[in-house]
N, C-alpha and C positions, 0 to 999 in steps of 0.2 A: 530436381527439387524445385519446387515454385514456391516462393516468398510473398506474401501479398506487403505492400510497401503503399505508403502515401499516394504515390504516383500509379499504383495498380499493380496487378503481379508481375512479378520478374522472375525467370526463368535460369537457374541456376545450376550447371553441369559437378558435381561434386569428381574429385580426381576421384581414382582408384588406386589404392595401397598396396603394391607387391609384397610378398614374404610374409605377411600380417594377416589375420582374420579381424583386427581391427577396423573399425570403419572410420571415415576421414572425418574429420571434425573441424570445422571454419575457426578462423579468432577471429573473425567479425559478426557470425551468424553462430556460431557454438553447433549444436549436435542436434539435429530433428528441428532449426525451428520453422517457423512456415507464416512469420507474423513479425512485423517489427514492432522494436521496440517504441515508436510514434504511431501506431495503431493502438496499441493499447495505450496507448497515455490518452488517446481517444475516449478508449474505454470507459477510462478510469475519470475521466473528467465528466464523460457523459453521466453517469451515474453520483457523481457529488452533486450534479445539478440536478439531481431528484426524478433522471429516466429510468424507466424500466428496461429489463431484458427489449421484448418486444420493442421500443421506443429505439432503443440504441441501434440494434440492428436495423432498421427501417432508417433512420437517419443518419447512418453508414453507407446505407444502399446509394442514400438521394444523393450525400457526396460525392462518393468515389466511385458509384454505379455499379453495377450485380457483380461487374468480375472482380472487384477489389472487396466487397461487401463481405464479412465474418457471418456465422449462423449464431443464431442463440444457444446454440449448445457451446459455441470459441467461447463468446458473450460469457455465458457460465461459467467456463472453465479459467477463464481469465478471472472472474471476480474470486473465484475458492480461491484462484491460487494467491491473489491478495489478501482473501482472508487469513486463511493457512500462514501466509509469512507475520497478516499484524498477530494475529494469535501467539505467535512464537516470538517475536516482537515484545508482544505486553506479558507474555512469561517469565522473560528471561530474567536470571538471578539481577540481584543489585549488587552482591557482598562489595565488590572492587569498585564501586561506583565512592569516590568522597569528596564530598560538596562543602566549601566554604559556604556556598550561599543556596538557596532555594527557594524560587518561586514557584506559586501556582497565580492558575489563573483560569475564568471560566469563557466560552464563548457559543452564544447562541446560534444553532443552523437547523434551517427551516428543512429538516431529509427528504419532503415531495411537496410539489409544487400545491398550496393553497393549505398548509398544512402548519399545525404552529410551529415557532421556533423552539428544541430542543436544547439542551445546554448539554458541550462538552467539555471535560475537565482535565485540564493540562497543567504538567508540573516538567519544570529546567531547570536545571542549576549552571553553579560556575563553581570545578573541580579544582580541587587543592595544588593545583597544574596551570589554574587562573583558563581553563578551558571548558569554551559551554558544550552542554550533555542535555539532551532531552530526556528524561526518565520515565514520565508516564503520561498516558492519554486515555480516556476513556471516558463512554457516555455518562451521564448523571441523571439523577432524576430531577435536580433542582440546584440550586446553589444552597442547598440546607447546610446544617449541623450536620449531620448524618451523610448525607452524599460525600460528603468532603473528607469526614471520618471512616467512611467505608474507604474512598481513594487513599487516604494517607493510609490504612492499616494495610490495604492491598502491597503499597509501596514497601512498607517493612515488613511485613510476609516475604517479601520476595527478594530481603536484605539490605534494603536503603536505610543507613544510618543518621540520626537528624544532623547539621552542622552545628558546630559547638559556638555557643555566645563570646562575644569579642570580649 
C-alpha cells in the first residue's frame, strides 16, 4: 500500500493474517487509506480560501510535486465526504442538548476570491453541565429578521429547547 503523506508517498507492506479472511487493518492508517490525514487538511483549507477543484490540485502539484500530488476526482471525493459528515452534522437531533445560555452570532466570508462577503450564522451555548456545545452553523442570506428566524426554527425542529430566564 502507498500513502501519499506531506513528505511524498510512502510505501507501506501491510502484515498478512493467518486463520482469518479478515484483512489487516493499521491503528495509525485504519483500513484502505492512501491519504493523510494533513493532506487533506490541505484540502480543506485550500477550498475555504476560495480554490477551486482544479486550483487545488495544481497547487498541490507545485508543492509536493506529481508523486505526492492527489487528482480532482481525491479533490472531490474528499470534499463530499466533508460534505456528507457536515450534512449529518447540521441534522442531527438537539433533544439532549440543555443550555443555560445561548448564543448566536453572524460572520462574514468572502467563498471566492473577488466575490462579496456572505454571512454565516452560528449559534453555542453553555450546557446545564456549565459546558460549551456548538449547535448550529449555517449560511444565511443576510443577518435579517427572517434569516435568523429560519436558523432558530431549523434549531427547534431538530429539538433545541430555549434556556429558561434567570
Amino acid at each position: 500500500m502507498t500513502a501519499k503523506t506531506m513528505a511524498g508517498p510512502v510505501t507501506l507492506e501491510r502484515p498478512k493474517l493467518r486463520g482469518t479472511t479478515a484483512a489487516s487493518a493499521s491503528r495509525l492508517f485504519g483500513k484502505n487509506v492512501t491519504k493523510t490525514n494533513a493532506l487533506e487538511s490541505l484540502v480543506i483549507a485550500s477550498f475555504v480560501r476560495g480554490l477551486s477543484v482544479r486550483d487545488v490540485e495544481a497547487t498541490l502539484a507545485d508543492a509536493l510535486g506529481d508523486q505526492a500530488a492527489i487528482s480532482k476526482s481525491t479533490v472531490s471525493q474528499v470534499c463530499q465526504a466533508i460534505k456528507t459528515e457536515y450534512d449529518s452534522w447540521a441534522a442531527r437531533r438537539l433533544d439532549d442538548v440543555m443550555l443555560d445560555y445561548l448564543f448566536l452570532d453572524a460572520s462574514f466570508f468572502r467563498m471566492h476570491p473577488g466575490s462579496p462577503a456572505e454571512p454565516v450564522l452560528a449559534a453555542w451555548g453553555i450546557t446545564t453541565d456549565g459546558k460549551p456545545v456548538f449547535v448550529g452553523l449555517a449560511p444565511g442570506t443576510g443577518e435579517s429578521t427572517d434569516a435568523w428566524a429560519d436558523f432558530l426554527t431549523d434549531l427547534r425542529d431538530r429539538g433545541l429547547t430555549c434556556p429558561l430566564p434567570a
